[in-house]
LOBAKOL-266338 format. One record per residue: x, y, z of N, C-alpha, C, O in turn; residue number from 1. Coordinates in nm, 4 decimals. Example, Ala and Ser with C-alpha at 12.3 -4.5 7.8 and 13.67 -1.06 7.14 Angstrom:
<pts>
pt n_X: 1.3190 | n_Y: -0.5690 | n_Z: 0.7800 | ca_X: 1.2300 | ca_Y: -0.4500 | ca_Z: 0.7800 | c_X: 1.3200 | c_Y: -0.3300 | c_Z: 0.7800 | o_X: 1.4236 | o_Y: -0.3319 | o_Z: 0.8465 | num: 1 $
pt n_X: 1.2850 | n_Y: -0.2250 | n_Z: 0.7080 | ca_X: 1.3670 | ca_Y: -0.1060 | ca_Z: 0.7140 | c_X: 1.2900 | c_Y: 0.0030 | c_Z: 0.7870 | o_X: 1.3409 | o_Y: 0.1138 | o_Z: 0.8039 | num: 2 $
</pts>
This chain:
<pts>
pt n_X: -0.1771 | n_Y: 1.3224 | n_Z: 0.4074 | ca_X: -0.2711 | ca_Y: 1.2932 | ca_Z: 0.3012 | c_X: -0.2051 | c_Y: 1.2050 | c_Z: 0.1967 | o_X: -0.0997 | o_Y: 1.2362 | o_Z: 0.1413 | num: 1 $
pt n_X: -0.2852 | n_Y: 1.0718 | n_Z: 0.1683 | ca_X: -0.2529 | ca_Y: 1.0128 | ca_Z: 0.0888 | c_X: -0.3344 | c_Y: 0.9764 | c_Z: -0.0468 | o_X: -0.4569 | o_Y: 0.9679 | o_Z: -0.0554 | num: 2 $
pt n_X: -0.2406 | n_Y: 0.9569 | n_Z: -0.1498 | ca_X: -0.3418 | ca_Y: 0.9203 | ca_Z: -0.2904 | c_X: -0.3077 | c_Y: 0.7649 | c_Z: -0.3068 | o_X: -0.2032 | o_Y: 0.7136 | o_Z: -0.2668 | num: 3 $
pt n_X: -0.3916 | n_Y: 0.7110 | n_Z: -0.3592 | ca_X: -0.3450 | ca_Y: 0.5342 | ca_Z: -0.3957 | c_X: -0.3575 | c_Y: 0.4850 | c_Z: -0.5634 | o_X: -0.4704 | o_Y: 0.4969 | o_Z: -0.6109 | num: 4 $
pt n_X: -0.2952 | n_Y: 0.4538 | n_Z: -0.6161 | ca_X: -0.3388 | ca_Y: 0.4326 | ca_Z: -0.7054 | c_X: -0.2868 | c_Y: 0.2766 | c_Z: -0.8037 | o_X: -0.1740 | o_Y: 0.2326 | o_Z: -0.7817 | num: 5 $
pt n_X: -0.3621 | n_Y: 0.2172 | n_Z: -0.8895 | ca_X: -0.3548 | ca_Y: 0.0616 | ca_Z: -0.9207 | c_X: -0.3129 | c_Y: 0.0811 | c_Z: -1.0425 | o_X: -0.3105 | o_Y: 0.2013 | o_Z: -1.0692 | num: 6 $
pt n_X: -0.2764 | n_Y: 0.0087 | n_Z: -1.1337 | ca_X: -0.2243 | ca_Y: -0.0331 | ca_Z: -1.2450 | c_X: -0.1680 | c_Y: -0.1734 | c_Z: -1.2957 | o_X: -0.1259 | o_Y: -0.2762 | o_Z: -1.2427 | num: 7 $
pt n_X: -0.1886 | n_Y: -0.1253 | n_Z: -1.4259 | ca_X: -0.1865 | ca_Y: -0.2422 | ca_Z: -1.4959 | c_X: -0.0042 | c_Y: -0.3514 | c_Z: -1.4817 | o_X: 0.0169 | o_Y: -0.4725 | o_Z: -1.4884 | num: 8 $
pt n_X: 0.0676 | n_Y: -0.2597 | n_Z: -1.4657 | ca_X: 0.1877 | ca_Y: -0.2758 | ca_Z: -1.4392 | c_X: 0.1794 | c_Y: -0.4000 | c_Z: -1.3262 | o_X: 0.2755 | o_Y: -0.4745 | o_Z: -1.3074 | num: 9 $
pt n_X: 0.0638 | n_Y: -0.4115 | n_Z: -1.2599 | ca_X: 0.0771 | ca_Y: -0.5193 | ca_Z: -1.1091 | c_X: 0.1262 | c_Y: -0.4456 | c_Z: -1.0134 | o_X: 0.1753 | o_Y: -0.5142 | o_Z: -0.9238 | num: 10 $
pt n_X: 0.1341 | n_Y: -0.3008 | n_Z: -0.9921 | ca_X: 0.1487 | ca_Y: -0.2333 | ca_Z: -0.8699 | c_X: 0.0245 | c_Y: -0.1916 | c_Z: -0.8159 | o_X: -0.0766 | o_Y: -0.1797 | o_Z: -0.8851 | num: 11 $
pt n_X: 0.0302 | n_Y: -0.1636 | n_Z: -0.6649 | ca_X: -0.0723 | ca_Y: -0.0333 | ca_Z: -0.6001 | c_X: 0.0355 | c_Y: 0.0362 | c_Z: -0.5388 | o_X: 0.1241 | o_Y: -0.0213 | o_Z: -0.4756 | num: 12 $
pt n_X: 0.0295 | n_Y: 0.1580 | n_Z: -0.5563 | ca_X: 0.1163 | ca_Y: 0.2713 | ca_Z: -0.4849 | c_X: 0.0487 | c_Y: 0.3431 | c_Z: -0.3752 | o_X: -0.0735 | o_Y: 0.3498 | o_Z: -0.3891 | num: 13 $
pt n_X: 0.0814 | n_Y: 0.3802 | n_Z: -0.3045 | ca_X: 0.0615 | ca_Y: 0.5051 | ca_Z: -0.1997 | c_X: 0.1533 | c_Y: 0.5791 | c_Z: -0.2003 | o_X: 0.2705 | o_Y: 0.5541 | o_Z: -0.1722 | num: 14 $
pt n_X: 0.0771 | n_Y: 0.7371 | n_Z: -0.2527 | ca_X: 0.1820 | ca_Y: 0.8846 | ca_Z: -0.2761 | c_X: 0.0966 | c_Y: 0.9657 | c_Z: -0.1866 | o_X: -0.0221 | o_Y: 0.9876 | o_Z: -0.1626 | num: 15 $
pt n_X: 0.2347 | n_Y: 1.0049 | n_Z: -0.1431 | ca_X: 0.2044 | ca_Y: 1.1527 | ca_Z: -0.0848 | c_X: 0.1693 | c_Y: 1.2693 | c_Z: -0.1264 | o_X: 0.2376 | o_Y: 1.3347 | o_Z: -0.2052 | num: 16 $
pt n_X: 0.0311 | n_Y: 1.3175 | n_Z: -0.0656 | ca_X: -0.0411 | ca_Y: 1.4019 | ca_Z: -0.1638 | c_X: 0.0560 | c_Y: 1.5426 | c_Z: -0.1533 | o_X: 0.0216 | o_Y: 1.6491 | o_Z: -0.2044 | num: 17 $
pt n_X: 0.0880 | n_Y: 1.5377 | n_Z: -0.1343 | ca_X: 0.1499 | ca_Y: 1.7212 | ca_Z: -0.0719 | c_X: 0.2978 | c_Y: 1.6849 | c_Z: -0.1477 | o_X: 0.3328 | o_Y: 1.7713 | o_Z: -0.2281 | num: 18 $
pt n_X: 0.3620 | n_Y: 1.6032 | n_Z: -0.1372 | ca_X: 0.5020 | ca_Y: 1.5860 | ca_Z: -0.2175 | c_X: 0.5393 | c_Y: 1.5486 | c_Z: -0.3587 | o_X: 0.6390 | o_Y: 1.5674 | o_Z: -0.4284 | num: 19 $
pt n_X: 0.4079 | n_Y: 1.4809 | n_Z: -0.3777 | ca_X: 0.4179 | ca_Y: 1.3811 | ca_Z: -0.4979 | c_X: 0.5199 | c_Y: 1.2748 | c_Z: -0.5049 | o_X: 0.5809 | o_Y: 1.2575 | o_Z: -0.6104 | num: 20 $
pt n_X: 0.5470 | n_Y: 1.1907 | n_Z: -0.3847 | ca_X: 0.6677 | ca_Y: 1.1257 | ca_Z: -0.3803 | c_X: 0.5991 | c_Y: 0.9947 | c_Z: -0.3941 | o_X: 0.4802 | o_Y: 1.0026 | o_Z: -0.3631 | num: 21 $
pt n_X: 0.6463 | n_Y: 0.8517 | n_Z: -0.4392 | ca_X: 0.5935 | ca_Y: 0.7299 | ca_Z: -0.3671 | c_X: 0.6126 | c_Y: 0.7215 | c_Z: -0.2321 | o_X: 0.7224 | o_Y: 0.7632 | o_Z: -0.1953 | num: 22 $
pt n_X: 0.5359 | n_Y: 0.6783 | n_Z: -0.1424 | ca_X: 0.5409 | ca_Y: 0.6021 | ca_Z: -0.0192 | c_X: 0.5810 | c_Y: 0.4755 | c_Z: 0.0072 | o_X: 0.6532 | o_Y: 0.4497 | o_Z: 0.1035 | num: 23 $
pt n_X: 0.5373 | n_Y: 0.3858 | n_Z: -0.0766 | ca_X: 0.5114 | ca_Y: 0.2229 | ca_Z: -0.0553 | c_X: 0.4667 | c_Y: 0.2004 | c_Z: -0.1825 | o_X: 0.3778 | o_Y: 0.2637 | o_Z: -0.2395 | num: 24 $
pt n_X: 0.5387 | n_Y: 0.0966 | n_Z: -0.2317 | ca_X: 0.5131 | ca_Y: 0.0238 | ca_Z: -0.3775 | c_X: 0.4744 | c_Y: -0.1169 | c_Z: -0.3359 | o_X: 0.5405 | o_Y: -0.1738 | o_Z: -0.2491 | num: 25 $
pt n_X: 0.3721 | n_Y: -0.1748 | n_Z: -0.3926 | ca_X: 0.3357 | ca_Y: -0.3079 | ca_Z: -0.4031 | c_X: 0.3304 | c_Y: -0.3837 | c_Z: -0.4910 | o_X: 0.2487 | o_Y: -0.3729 | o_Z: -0.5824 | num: 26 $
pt n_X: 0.4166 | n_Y: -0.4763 | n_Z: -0.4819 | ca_X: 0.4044 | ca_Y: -0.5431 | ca_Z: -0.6740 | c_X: 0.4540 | c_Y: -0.6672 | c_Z: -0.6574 | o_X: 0.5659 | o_Y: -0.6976 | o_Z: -0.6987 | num: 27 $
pt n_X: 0.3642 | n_Y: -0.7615 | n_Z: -0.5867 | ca_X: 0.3743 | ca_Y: -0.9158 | ca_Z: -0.5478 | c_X: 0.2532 | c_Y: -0.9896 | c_Z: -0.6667 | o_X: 0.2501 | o_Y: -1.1075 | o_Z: -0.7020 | num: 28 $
pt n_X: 0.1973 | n_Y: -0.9215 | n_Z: -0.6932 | ca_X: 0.0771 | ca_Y: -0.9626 | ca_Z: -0.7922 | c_X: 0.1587 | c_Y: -1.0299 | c_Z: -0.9339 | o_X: 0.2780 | o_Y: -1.0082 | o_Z: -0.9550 | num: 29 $
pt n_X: 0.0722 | n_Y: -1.1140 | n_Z: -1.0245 | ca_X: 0.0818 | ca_Y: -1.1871 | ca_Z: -1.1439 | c_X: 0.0095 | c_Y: -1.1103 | c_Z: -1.2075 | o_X: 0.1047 | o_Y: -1.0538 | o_Z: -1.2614 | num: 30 $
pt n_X: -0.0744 | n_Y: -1.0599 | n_Z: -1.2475 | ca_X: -0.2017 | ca_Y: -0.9805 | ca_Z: -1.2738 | c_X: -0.2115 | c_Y: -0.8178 | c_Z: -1.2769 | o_X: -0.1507 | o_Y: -0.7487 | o_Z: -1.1952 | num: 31 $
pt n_X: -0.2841 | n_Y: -0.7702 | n_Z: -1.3671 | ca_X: -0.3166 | ca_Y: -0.6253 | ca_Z: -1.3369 | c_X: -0.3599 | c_Y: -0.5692 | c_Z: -1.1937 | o_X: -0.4013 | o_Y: -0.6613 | o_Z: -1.1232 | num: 32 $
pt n_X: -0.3611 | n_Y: -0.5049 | n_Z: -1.1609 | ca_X: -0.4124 | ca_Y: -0.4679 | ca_Z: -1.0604 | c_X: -0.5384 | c_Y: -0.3387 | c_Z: -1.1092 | o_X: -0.5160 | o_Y: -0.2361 | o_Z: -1.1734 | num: 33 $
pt n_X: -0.6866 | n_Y: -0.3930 | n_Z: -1.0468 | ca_X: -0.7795 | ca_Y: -0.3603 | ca_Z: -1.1320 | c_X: -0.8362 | c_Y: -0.2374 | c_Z: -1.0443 | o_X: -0.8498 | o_Y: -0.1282 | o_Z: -1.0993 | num: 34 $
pt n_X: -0.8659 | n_Y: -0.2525 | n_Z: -0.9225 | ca_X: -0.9075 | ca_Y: -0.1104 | ca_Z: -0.8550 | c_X: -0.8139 | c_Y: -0.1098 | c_Z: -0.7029 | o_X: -0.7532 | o_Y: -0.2063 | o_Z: -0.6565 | num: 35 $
pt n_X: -0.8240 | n_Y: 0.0338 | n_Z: -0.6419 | ca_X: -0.7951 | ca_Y: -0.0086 | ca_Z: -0.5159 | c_X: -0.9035 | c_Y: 0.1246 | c_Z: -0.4792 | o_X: -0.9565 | o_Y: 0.1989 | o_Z: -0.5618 | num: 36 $
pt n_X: -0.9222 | n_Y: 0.1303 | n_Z: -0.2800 | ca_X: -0.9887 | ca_Y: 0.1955 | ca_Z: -0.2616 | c_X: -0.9637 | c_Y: 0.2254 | c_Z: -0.0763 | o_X: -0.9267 | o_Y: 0.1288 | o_Z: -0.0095 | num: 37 $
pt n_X: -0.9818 | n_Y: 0.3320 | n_Z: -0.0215 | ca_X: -0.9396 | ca_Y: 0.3255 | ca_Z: 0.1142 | c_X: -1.1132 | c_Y: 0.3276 | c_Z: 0.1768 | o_X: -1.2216 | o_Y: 0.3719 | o_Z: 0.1387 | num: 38 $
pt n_X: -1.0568 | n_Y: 0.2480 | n_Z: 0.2986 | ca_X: -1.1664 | ca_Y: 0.1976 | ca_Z: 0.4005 | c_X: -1.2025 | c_Y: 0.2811 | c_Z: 0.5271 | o_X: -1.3089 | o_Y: 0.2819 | o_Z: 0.5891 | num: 39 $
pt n_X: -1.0493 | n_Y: 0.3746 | n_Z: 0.5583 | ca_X: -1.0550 | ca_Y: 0.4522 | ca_Z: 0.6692 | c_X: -0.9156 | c_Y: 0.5311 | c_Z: 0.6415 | o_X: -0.8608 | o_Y: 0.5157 | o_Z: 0.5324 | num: 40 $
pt n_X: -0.8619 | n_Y: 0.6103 | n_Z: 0.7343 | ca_X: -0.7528 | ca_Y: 0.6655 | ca_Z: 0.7319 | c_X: -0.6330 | c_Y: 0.5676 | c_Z: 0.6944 | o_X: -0.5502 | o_Y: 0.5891 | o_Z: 0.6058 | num: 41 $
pt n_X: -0.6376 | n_Y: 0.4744 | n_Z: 0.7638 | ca_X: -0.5549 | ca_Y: 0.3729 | ca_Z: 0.8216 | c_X: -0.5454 | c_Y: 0.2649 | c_Z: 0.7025 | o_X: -0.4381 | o_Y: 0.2518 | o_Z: 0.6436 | num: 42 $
pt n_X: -0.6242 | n_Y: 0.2105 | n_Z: 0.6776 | ca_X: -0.6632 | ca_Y: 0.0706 | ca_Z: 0.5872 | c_X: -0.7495 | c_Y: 0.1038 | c_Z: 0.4515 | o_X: -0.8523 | o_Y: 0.1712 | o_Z: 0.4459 | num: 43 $
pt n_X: -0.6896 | n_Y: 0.0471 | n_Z: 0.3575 | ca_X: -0.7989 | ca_Y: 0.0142 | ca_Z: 0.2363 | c_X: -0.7292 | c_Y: -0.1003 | c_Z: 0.1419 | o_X: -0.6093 | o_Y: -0.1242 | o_Z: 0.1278 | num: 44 $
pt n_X: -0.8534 | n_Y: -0.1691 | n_Z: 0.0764 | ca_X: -0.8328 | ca_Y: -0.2776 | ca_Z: -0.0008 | c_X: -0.7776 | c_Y: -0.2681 | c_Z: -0.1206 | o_X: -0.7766 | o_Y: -0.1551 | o_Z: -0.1695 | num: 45 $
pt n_X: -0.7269 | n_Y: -0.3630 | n_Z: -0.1876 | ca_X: -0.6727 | ca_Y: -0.3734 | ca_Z: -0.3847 | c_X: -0.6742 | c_Y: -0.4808 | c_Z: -0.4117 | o_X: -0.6056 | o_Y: -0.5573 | o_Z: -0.3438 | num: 46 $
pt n_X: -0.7651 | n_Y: -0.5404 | n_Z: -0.5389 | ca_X: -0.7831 | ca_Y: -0.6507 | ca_Z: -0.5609 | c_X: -0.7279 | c_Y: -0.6291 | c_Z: -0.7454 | o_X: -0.7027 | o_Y: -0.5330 | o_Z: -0.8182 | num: 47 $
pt n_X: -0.7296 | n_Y: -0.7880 | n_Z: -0.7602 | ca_X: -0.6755 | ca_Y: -0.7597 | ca_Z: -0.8908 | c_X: -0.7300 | c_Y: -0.8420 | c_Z: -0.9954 | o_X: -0.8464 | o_Y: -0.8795 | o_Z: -0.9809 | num: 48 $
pt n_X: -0.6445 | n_Y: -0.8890 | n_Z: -1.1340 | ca_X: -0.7566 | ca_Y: -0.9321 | ca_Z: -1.2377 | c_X: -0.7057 | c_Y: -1.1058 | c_Z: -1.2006 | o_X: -0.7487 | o_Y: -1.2044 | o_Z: -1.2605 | num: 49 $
pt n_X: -0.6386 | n_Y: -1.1068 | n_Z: -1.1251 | ca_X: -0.5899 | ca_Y: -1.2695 | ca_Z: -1.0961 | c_X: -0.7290 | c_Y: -1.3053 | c_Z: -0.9466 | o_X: -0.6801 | o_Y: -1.3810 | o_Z: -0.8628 | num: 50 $
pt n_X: -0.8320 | n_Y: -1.2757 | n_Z: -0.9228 | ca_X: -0.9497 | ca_Y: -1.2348 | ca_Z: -0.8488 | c_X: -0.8974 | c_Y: -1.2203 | c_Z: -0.7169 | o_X: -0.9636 | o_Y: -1.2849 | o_Z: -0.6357 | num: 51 $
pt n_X: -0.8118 | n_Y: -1.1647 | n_Z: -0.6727 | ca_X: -0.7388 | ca_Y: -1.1588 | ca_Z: -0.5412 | c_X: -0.7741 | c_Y: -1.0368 | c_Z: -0.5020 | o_X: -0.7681 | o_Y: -0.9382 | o_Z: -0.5754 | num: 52 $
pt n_X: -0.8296 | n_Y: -1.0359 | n_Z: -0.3332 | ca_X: -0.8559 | ca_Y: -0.9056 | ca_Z: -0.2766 | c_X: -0.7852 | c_Y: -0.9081 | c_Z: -0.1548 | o_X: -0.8095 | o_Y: -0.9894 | o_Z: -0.0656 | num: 53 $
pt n_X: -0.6838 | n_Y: -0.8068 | n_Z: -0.1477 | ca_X: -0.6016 | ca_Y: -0.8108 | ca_Z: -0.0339 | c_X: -0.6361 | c_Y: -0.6631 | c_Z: 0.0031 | o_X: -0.6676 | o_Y: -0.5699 | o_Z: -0.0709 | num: 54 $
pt n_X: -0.6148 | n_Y: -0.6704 | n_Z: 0.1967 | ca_X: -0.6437 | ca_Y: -0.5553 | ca_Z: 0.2449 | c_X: -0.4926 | c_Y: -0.4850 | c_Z: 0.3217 | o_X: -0.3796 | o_Y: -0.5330 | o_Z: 0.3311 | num: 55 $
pt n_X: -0.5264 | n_Y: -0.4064 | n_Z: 0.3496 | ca_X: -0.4175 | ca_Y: -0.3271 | ca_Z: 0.3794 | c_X: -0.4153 | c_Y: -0.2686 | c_Z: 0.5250 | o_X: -0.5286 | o_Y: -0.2242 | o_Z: 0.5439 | num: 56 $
pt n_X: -0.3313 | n_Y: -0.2466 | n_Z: 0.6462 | ca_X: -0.3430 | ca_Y: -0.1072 | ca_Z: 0.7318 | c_X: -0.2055 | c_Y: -0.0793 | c_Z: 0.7608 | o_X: -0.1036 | o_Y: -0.1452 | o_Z: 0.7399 | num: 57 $
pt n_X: -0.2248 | n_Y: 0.0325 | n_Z: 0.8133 | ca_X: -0.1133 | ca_Y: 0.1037 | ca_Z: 0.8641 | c_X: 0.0190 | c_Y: 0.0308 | c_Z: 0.9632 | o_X: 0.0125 | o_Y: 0.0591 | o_Z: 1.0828 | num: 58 $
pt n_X: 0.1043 | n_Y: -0.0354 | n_Z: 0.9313 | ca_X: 0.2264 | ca_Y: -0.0641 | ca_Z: 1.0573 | c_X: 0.2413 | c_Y: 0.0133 | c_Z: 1.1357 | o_X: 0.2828 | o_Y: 0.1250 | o_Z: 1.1050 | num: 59 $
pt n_X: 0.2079 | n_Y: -0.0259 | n_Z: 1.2829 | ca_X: 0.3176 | ca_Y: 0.0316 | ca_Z: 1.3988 | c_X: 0.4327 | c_Y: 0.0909 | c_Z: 1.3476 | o_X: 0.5026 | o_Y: 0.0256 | o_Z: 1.2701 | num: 60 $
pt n_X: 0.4677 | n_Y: 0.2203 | n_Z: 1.3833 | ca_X: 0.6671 | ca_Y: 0.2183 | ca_Z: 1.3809 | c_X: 0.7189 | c_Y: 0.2258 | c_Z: 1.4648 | o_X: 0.6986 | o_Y: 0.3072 | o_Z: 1.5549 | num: 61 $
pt n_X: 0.8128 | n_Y: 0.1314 | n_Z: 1.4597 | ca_X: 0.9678 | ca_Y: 0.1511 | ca_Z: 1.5525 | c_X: 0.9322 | c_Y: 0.2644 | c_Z: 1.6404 | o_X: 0.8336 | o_Y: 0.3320 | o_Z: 1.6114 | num: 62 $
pt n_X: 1.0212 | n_Y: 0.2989 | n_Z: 1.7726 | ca_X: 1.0673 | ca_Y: 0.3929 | ca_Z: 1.7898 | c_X: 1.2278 | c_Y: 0.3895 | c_Z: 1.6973 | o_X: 1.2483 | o_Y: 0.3300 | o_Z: 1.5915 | num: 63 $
pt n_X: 1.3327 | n_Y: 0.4786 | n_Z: 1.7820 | ca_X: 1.4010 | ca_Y: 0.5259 | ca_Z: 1.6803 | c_X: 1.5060 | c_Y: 0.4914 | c_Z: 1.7963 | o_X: 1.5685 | o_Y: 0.5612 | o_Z: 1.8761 | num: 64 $
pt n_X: 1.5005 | n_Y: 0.3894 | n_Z: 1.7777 | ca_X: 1.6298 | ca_Y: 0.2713 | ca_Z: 1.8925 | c_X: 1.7338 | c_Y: 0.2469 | c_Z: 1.8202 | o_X: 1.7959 | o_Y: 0.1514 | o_Z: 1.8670 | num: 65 $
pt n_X: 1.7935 | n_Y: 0.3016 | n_Z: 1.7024 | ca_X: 1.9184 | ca_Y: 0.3517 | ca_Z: 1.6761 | c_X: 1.9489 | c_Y: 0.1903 | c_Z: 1.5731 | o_X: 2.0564 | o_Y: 0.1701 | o_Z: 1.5167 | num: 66 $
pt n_X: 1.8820 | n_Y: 0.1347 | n_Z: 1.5701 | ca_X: 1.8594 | ca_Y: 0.0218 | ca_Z: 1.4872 | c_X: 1.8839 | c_Y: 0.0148 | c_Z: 1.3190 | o_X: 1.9248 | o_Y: -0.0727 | o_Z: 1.2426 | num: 67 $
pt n_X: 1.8375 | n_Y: 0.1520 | n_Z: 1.3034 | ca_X: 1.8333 | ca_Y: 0.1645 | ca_Z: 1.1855 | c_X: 1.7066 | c_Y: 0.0869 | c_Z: 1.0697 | o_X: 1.6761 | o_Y: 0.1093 | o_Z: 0.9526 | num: 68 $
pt n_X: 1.6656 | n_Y: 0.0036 | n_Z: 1.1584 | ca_X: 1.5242 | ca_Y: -0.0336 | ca_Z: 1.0617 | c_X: 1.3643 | c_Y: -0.0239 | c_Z: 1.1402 | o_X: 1.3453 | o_Y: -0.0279 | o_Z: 1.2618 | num: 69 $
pt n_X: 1.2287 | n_Y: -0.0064 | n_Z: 1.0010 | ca_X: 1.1698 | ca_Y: 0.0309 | ca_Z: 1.0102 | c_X: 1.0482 | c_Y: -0.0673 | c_Z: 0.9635 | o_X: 1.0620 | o_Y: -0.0951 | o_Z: 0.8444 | num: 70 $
pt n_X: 0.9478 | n_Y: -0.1202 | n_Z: 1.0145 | ca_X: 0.8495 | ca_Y: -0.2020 | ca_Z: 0.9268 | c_X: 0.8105 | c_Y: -0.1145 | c_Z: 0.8598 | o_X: 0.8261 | o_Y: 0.0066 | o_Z: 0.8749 | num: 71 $
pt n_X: 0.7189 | n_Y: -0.2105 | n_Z: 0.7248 | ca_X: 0.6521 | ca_Y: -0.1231 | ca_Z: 0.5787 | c_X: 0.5571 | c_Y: -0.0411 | c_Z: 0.6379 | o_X: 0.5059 | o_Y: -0.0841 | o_Z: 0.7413 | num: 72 $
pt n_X: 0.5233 | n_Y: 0.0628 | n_Z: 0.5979 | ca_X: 0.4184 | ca_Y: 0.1771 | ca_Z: 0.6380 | c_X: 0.3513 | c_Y: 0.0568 | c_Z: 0.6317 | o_X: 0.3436 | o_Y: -0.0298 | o_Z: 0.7188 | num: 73 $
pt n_X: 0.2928 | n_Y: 0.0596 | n_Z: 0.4959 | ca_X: 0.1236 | ca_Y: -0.0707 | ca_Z: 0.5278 | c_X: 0.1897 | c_Y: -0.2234 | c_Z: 0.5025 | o_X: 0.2805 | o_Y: -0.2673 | o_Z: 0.4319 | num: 74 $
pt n_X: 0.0983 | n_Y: -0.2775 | n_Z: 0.5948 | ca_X: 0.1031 | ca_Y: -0.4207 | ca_Z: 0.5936 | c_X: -0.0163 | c_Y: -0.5015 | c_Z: 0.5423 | o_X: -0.1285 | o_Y: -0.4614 | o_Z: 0.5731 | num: 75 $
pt n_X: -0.0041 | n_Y: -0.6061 | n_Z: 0.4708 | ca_X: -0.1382 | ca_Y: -0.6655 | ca_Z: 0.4359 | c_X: -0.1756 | c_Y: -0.7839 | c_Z: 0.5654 | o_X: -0.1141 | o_Y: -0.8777 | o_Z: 0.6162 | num: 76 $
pt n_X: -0.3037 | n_Y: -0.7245 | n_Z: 0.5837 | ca_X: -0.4179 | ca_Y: -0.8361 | ca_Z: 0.6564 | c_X: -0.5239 | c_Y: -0.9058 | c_Z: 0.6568 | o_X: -0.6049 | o_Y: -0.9259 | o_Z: 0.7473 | num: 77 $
pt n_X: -0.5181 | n_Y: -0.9614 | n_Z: 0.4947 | ca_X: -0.5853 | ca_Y: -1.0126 | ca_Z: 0.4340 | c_X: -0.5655 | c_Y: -1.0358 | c_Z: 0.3009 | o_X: -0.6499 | o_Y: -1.0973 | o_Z: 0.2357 | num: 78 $
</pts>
């Protein structure tokens, strides 16, 4: 279970509802970041006051091939 939430700071976060931890910080924006909102389990959008609407879903992960790295939980696709 996840919470999302936008701010003025130019982030959208995704926290873990059960831990209260961050997940994934986003903060490529110039601008407030004015709402965000989920679309499905997987994907939801955040647009901001610079009129930009970017969407979001879930990354594939790795298996655990000893690599040591991992793509971002969410990726933007749009």
């Amino acid at each position: 279970n996840f919470i999302l939430s936008a701010d003025v700071d130019r982030t959208t976060i995704i926290w873990d509802a059960n831990s209260g931890h961050c997940k994934q910080q986003f903060s490529f924006h110039t601008t407030p970041a004015l709402d965000v909102d989920w679309q499905s389990d997987t994907t939801f959008a955040s647009c901001f006051h610079d009129m930009t609407l970017n969407i979001w879903n879930q990354a594939p992960r790795c298996g655990g091939g000893g690599g040591g790295w991992s793509p971002p939980f969410f990726r933007r696709i749009y």
